[in-house]
LOSEDREN-140347 format. One record per residue (C-alpha): x, y, z; residue in one letter. Coordinates in nm, 2 decimals, padded with zeros to 4 digits, m for minus. Example, Ala and Ser with C-alpha at 12.3 -4.5 7.8 and 13.67 -1.06 7.14 Angstrom:
% residues 2
- 01.23, m00.45, 00.78, A;
- 01.37, m00.11, 00.71, S;
//
This chain:
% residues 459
- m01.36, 01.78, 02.10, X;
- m01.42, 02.09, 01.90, X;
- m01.24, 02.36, 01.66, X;
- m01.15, 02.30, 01.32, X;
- m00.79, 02.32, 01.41, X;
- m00.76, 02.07, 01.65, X;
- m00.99, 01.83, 01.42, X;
- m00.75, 01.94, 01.15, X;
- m00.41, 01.78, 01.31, X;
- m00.58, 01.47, 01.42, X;
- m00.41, 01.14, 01.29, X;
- m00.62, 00.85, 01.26, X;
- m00.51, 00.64, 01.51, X;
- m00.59, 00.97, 01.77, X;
- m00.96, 00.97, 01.60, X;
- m01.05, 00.69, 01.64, X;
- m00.99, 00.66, 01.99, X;
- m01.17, 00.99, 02.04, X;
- m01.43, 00.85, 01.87, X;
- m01.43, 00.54, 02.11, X;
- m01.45, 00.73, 02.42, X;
- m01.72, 00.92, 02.33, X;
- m01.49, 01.28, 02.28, X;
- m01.50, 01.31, 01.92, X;
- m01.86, 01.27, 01.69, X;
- m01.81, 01.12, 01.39, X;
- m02.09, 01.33, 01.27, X;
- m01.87, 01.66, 01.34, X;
- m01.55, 01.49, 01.23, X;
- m01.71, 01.38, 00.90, X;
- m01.86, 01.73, 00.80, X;
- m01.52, 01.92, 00.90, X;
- m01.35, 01.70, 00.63, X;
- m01.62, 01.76, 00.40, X;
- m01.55, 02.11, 00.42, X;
- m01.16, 01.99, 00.35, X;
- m01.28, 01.86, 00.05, X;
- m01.52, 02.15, m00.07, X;
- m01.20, 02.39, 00.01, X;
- m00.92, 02.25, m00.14, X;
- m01.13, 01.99, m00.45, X;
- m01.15, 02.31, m00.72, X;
- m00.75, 02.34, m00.74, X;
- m00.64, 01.98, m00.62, X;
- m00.90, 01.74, m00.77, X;
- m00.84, 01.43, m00.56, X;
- m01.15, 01.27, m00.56, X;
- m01.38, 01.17, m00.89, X;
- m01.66, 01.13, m00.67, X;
- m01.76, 01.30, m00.33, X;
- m02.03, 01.07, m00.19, X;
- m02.21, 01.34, 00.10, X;
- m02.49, 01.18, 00.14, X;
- m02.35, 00.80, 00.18, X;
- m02.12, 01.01, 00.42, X;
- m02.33, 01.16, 00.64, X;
- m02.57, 00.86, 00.67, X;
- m02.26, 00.62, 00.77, X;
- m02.16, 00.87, 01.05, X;
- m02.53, 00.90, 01.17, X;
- m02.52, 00.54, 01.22, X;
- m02.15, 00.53, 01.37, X;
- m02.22, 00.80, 01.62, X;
- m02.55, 00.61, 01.70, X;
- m02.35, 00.29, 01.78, X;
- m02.10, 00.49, 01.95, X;
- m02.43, 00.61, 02.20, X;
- m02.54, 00.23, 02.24, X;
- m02.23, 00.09, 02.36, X;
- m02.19, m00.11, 02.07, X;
- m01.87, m00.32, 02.01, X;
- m01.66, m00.07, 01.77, X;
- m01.45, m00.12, 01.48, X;
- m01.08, m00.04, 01.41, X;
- m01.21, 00.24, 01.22, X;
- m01.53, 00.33, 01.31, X;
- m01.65, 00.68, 01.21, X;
- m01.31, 00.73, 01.07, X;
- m01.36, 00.88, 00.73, X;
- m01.18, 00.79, 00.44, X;
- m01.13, 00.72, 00.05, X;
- m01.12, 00.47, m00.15, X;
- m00.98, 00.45, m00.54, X;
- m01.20, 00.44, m00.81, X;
- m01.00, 00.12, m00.93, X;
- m01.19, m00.10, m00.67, X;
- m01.55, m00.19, m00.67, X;
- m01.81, 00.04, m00.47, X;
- m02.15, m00.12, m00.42, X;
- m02.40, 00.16, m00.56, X;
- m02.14, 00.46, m00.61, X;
- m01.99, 00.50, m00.91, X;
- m01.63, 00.33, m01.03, X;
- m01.54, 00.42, m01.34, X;
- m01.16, 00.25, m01.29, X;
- m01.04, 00.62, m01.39, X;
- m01.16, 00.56, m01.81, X;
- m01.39, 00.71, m01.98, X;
- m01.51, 00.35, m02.10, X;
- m01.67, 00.32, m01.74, X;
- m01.77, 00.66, m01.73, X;
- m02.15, 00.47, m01.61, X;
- m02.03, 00.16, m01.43, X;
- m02.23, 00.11, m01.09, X;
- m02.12, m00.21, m00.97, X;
- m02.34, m00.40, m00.71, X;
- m02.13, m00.56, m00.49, X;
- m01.82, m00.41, m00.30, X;
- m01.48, m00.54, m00.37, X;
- m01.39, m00.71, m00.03, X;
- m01.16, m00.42, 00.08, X;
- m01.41, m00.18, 00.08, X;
- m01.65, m00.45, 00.24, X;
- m01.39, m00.51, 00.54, X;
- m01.34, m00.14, 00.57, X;
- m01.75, m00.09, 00.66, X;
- m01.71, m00.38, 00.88, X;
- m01.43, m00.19, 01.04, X;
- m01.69, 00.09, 01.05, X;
- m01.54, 00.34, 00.83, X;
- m01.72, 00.62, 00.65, X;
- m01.67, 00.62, 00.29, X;
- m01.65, 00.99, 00.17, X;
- m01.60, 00.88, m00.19, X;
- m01.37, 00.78, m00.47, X;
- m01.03, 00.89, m00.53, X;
- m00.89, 00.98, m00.89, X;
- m00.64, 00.71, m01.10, X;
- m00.49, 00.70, m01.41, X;
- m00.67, 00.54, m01.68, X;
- m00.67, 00.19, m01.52, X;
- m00.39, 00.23, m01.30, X;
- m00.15, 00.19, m01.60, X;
- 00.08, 00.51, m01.50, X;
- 00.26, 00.69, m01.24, X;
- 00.11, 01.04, m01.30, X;
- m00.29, 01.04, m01.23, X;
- m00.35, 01.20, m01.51, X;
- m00.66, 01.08, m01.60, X;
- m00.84, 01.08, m01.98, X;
- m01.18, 01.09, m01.73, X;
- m01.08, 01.34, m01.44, X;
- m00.86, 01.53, m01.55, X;
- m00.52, 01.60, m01.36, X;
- m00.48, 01.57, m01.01, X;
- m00.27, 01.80, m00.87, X;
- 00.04, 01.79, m00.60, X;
- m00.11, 01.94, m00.29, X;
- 00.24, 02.15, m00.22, X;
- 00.23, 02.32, m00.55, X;
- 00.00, 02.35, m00.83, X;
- 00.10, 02.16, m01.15, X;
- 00.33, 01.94, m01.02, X;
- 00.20, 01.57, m01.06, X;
- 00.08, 01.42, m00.72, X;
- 00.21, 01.08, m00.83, X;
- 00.03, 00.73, m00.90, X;
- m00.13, 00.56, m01.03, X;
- m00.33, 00.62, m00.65, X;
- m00.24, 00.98, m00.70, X;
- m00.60, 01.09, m00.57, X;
- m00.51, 00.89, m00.25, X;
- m00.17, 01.06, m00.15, X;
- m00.29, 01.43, m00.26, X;
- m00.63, 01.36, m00.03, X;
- m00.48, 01.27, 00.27, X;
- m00.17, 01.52, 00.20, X;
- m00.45, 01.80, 00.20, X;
- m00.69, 01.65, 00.45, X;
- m00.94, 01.58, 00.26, X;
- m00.95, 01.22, 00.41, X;
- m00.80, 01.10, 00.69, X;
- m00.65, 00.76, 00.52, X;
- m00.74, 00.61, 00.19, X;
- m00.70, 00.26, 00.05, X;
- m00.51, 00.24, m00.29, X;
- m00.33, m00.05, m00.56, X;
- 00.02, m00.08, m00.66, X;
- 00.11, m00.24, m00.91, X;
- 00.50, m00.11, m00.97, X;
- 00.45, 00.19, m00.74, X;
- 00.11, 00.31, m00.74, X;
- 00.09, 00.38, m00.35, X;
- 00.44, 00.46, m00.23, X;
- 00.47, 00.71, m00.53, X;
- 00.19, 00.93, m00.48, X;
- 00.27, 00.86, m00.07, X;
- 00.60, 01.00, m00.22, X;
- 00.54, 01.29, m00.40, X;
- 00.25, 01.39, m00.22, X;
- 00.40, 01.39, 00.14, X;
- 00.23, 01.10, 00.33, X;
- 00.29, 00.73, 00.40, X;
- 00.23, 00.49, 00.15, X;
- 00.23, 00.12, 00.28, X;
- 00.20, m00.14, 00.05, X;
- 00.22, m00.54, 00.21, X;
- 00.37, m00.82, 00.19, X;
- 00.21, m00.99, m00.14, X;
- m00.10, m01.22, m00.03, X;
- m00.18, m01.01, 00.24, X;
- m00.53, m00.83, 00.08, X;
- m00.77, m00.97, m00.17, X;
- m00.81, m00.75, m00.46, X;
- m01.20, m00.92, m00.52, X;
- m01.31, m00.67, m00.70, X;
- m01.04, m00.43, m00.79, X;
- m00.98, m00.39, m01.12, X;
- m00.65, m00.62, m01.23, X;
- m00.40, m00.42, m01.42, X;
- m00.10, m00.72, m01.43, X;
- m00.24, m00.99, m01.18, X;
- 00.14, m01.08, m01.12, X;
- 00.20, m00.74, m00.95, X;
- m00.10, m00.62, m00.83, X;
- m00.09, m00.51, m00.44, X;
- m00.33, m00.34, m00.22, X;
- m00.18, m00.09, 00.00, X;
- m00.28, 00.21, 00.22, X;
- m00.20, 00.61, 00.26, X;
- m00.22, 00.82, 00.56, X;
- m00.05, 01.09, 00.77, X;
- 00.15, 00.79, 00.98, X;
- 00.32, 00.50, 00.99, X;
- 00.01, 00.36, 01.27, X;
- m00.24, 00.54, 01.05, X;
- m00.15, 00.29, 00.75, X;
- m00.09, 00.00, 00.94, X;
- m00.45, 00.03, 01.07, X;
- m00.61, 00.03, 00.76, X;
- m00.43, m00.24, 00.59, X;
- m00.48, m00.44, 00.90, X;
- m00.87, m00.41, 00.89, X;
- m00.87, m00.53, 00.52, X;
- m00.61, m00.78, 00.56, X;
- m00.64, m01.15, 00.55, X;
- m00.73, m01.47, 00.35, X;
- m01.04, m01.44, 00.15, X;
- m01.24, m01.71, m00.07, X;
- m01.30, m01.49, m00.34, X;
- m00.92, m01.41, m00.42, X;
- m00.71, m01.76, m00.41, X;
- m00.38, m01.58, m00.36, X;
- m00.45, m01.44, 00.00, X;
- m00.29, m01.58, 00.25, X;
- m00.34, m01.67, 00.61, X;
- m00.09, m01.53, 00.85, X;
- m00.15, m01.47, 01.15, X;
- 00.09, m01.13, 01.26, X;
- m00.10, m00.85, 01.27, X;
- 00.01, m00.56, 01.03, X;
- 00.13, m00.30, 01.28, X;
- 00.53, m00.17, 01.39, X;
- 00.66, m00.44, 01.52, X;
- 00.99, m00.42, 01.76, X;
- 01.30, m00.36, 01.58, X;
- 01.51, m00.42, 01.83, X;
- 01.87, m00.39, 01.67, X;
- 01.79, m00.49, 01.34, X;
- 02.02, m00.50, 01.09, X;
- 01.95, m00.22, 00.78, X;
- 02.14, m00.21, 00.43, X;
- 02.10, 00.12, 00.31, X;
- 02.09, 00.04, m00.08, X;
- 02.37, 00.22, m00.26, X;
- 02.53, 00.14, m00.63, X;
- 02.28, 00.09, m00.85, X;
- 01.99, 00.24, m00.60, X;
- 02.17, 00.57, m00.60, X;
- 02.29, 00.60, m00.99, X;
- 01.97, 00.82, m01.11, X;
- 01.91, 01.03, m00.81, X;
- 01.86, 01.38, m00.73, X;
- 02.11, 01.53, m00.49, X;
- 01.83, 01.63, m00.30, X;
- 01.71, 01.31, m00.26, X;
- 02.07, 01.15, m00.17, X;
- 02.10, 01.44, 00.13, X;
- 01.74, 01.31, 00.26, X;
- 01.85, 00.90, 00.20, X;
- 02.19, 00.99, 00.43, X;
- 01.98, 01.17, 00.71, X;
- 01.74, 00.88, 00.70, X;
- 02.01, 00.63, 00.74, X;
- 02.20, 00.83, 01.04, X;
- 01.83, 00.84, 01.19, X;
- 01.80, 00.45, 01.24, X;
- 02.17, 00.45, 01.33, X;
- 02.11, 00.70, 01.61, X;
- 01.82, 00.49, 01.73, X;
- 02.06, 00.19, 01.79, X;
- 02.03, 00.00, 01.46, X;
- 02.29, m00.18, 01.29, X;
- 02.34, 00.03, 00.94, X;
- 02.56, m00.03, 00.66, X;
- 02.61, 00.07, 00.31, X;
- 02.56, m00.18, 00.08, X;
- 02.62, m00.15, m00.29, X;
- 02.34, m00.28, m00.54, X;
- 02.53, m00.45, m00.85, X;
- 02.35, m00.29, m01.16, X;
- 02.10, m00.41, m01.34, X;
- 02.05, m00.23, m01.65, X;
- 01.74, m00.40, m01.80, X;
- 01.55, m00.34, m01.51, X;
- 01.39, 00.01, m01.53, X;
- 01.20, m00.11, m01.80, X;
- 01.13, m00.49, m01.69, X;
- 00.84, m00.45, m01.48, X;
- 00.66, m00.21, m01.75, X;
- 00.71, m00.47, m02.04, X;
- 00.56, m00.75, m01.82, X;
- 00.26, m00.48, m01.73, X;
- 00.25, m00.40, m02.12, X;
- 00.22, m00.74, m02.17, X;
- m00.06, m00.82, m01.90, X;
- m00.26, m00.49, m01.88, X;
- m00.26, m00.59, m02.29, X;
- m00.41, m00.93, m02.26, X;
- m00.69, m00.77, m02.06, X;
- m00.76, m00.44, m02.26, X;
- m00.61, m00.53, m02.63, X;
- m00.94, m00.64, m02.74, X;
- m01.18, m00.40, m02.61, X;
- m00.95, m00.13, m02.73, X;
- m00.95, m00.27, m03.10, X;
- m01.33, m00.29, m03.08, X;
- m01.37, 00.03, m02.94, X;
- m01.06, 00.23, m02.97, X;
- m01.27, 00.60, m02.90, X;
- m01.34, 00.48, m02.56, X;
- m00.96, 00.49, m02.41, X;
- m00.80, 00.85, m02.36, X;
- m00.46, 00.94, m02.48, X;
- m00.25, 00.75, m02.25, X;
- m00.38, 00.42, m02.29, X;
- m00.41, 00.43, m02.69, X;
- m00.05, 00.53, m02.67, X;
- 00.04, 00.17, m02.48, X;
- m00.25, m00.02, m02.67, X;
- m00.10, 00.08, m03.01, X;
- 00.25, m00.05, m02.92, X;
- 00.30, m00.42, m03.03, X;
- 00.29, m00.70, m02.79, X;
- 00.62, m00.79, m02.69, X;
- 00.76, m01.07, m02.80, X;
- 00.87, m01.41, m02.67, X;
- 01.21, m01.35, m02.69, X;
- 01.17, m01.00, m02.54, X;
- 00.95, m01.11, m02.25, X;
- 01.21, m01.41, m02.21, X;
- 01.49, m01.13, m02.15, X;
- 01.23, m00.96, m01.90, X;
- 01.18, m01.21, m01.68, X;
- 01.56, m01.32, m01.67, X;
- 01.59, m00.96, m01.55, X;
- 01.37, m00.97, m01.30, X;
- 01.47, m01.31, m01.16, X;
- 01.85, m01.22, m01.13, X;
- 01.67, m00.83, m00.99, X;
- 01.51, m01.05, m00.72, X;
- 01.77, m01.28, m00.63, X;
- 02.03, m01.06, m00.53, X;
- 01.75, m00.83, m00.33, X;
- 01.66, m01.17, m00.17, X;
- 02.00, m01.25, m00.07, X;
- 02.07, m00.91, 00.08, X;
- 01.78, m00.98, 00.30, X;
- 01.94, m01.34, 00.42, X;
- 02.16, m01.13, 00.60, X;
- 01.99, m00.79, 00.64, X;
- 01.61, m00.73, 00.82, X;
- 01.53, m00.46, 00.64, X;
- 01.64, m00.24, 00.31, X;
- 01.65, 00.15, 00.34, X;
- 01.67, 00.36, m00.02, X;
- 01.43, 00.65, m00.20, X;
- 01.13, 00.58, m00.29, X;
- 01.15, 00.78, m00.62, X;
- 01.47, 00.96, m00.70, X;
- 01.35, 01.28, m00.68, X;
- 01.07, 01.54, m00.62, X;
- 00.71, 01.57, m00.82, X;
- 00.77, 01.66, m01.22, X;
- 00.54, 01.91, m01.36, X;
- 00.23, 01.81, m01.51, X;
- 00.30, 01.72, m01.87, X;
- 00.69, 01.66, m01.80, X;
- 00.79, 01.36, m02.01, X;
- 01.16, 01.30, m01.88, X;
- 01.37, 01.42, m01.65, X;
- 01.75, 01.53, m01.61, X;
- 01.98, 01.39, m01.35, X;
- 02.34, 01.48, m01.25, X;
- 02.56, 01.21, m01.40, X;
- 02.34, 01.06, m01.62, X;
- 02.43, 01.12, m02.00, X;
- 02.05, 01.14, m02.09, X;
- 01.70, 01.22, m02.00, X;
- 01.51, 00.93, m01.84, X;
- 01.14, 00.92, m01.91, X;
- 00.88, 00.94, m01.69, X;
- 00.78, 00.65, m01.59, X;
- 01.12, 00.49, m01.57, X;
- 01.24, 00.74, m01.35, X;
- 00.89, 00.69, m01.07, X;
- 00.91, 00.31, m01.06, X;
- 01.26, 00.27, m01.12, X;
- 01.28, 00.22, m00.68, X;
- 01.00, 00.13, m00.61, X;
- 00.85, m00.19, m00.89, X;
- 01.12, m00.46, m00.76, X;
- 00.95, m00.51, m00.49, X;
- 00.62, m00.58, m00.67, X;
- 00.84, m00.82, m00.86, X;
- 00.94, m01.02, m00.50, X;
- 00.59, m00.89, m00.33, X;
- 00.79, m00.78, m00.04, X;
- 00.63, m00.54, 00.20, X;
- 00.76, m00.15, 00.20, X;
- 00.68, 00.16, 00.35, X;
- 00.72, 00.52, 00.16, X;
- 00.76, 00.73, 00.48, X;
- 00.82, 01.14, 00.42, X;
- 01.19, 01.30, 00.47, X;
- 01.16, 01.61, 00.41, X;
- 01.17, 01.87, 00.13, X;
- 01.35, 01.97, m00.19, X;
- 01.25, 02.35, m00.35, X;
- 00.94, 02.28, m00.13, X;
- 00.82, 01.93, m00.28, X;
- 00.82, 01.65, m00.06, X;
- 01.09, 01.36, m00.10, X;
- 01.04, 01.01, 00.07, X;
- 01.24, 00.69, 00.16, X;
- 01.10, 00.36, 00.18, X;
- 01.17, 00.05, 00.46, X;
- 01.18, m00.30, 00.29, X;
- 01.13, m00.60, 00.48, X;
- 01.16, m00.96, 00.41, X;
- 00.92, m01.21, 00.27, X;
- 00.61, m01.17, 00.54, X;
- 00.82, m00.94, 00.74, X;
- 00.59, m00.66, 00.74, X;
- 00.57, m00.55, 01.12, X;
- 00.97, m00.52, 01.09, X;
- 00.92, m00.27, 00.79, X;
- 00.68, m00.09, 00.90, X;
- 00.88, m00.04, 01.27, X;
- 01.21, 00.05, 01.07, X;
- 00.97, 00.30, 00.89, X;
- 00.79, 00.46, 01.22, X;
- 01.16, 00.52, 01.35, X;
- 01.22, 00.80, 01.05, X;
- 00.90, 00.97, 01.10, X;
- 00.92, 01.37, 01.17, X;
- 01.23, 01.39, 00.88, X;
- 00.99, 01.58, 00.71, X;
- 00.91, 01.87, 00.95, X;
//
């Protein structure tokens, strides 16, 4: 295989099985995404380290194995990105703060590790926000990452490196963490598919925690197969990270059959962009064309909620940074000093949290006694500008901030640690919007089918 176009529109899935029959070099592949990066890194800044070197030597080896006849990998000589929240043996991770602006670790969190055994090549590490604590990648070390459809627009996050990467092609999948958002957002905003598992699924040994109650690893890419792949090849139970799980389904579309969808309204659909609302209805008449049972189901409100999941983070990510940041306040950007300096929240505060998020969670779990699958926006409407600090929606008597308005759809199910997948569908004024598939508890392959049924709304 040759030309930079045709090695341009490859998915994943379609690489790596030209790589496996010997049509595609992972050496050629690996230097034509290099130039990806080179071209489109000075106005997009995805990546906070390029890592040519590591690169090149990994797809040596791959193509190498590839001339043996060796037994191959999911991924191997696929190259991707990892980010620079999880540990890279050797290569720089500075968890997107200036406090680790030297940190070499020595050891490779076991995602990365399971992706080399899958024989990926590592191009380097993606940008975050200061430790994954915000939905913007904006980061006090970096700088901002940019959206990838239009200069300062946010790309989303907290894996906002991630999406705007493999939105360019400047990787051809990337593994990311999501803690109320962080990969279906940037998947989102960006224009790709973000995929994050059912909880338990991946260890995060050796990614940096930001609220260990919420913390998810997840995957981007250009498809629905593309992110089931990865996650697959860094999925299951692992000695070093007690809340892994073993199940024994693969993570890839399963059958849906005639499944049963509730396509979230009330409450799902308050703060939305009309946009978004037109993209949500197509979505829905998509899975109802392709023989699913879909109803409209209204979501009772919840009005504590939008800021639930961000007081239990404020109180987590603050048990693990307070400290450090009252020793050493100089070495957090502005972000994080903002969050640091607000008090602790109280018992009686965290009390009313969690009530919110248990009643949150039960009525989501109930809907999904008697549906397969839950179909709504991921985030109610198209990238903010860089800098933006609320937004204005039809309807709503004032400006929501930020950060409520990105995880408002999406941190529930960190809450429950149900699976979903951000899948693209379509534009508004040129900016991607997305909808996400949620499944039940474990019922992964069912999202992720539900969610390969609405790909190609975006074209």
């Amino acid at each position: 295989m040759s030309g930079k176009a045709q090695l341009d529109e490859l998915t994943l899935v379609e690489a790596a099985a030209a790589i496996r029959a010997g049509e595609l070099s992972p050496v050629e592949l690996t230097e034509r995404i290099l130039e990806r990066i080179a071209t489109t890194e000075p106005s997009l800044q995805a990546y906070a380290l390029v890592d040519e070197e590591g690169a090149r030597a990994a797809a040596a080896a791959a193509e190498r194995a590839v001339r043996r006849g060796d037994t191959l990998g999911s991924l191997h000589g696929v190259p991707l990105g990892v980010k620079d929240l999880f540990d890279t043996d050797g290569l720089r991770t500075t968890y997107g703060s200036p406090r680790y602006a030297k940190h070499v670790p020595e050891r490779d969190a076991t995602a990365v590790a399971r992706l080399r055994a899958a024989g990926a090549v590592i191009l380097g590490k993606h940008t975050t926000h200061e430790f994954a604590w915000g939905g913007r990648t904006d980061s006090a070390f970096y700088g901002p990452t940019h959206n990838p459809h239009r200069q300062g627009h946010i790309a989303g996050g907290s894996s906002g490196g991630s999406g705007a990467s493999v939105a360019a092609g400047s990787c051809l999948g990337a593994i990311g963490t999501d803690t109320a958002g962080s990969v279906r957002i940037p998947g989102a905003l960006s224009g790709c598919v973000g995929f994050k598992p059912s909880r338990g699924r991946i260890s995060l040994a050796g990614v940096m925690p930001l609220s260990s109650t919420l913390d998810h690893v997840g995957a981007l890419a250009r498809t629905v197969a593309d992110a089931a792949v990865i996650a697959d090849a860094i999925a299951g139970p692992d000695p070093a990270d007690a809340r892994t799980l073993r199940l024994v389904d693969p993570l890839a579309p399963g059958d849906v059959g005639t499944a049963r969808v509730a396509v979230l309204g009330g409450w799902a659909t308050e703060v939305l962009h009309p946009g978004v609302r037109y993209a949500l209805d197509g979505a829905a008449r998509t899975l109802a064309d392709a023989g699913l049972d879909v109803e409209t189901v209204d979501l009772p409100g919840e009005a504590a909620m939008p800021h639930a999941v961000l007081t239990r983070i404020l109180f987590e990510a603050g048990l693990l940074h307070r400290s450090a940041f009252e020793a050493e306040p100089a070495s957090f950007g502005a972000d994080l000093t903002e969050l640091l300096a607000l008090p602790c929240p109280a018992p009686a505060e965290l009390a009313s949290t969690e009530a919110a998020i248990a009643r949150f969670s039960a009525q989501l779990l109930g809907l999904l006694e008697r549906y397969d699958t839950l179909l709504l926006p991921t985030v109610p409407c198209p990238a903010p500008r860089l800098g933006q600090r609320s937004i204005a929606f039809p309807g709503v008597a004032e400006e929501v901030e930020i950060e409520d308005v990105l995880t408002r759809l999406t941190s529930p199910f960190n809450a429950t640690g149900l699976p979903a997948v951000s899948v693209p569908a379509g534009f508004v004024d040129g900016l991607p919007v997305a909808v996400q598939a949620v499944g039940r508890p474990y019922g992964d392959p069912t999202a992720l089918g539900v969610a390969a049924l609405l790909e190609g709304r975006s074209a």
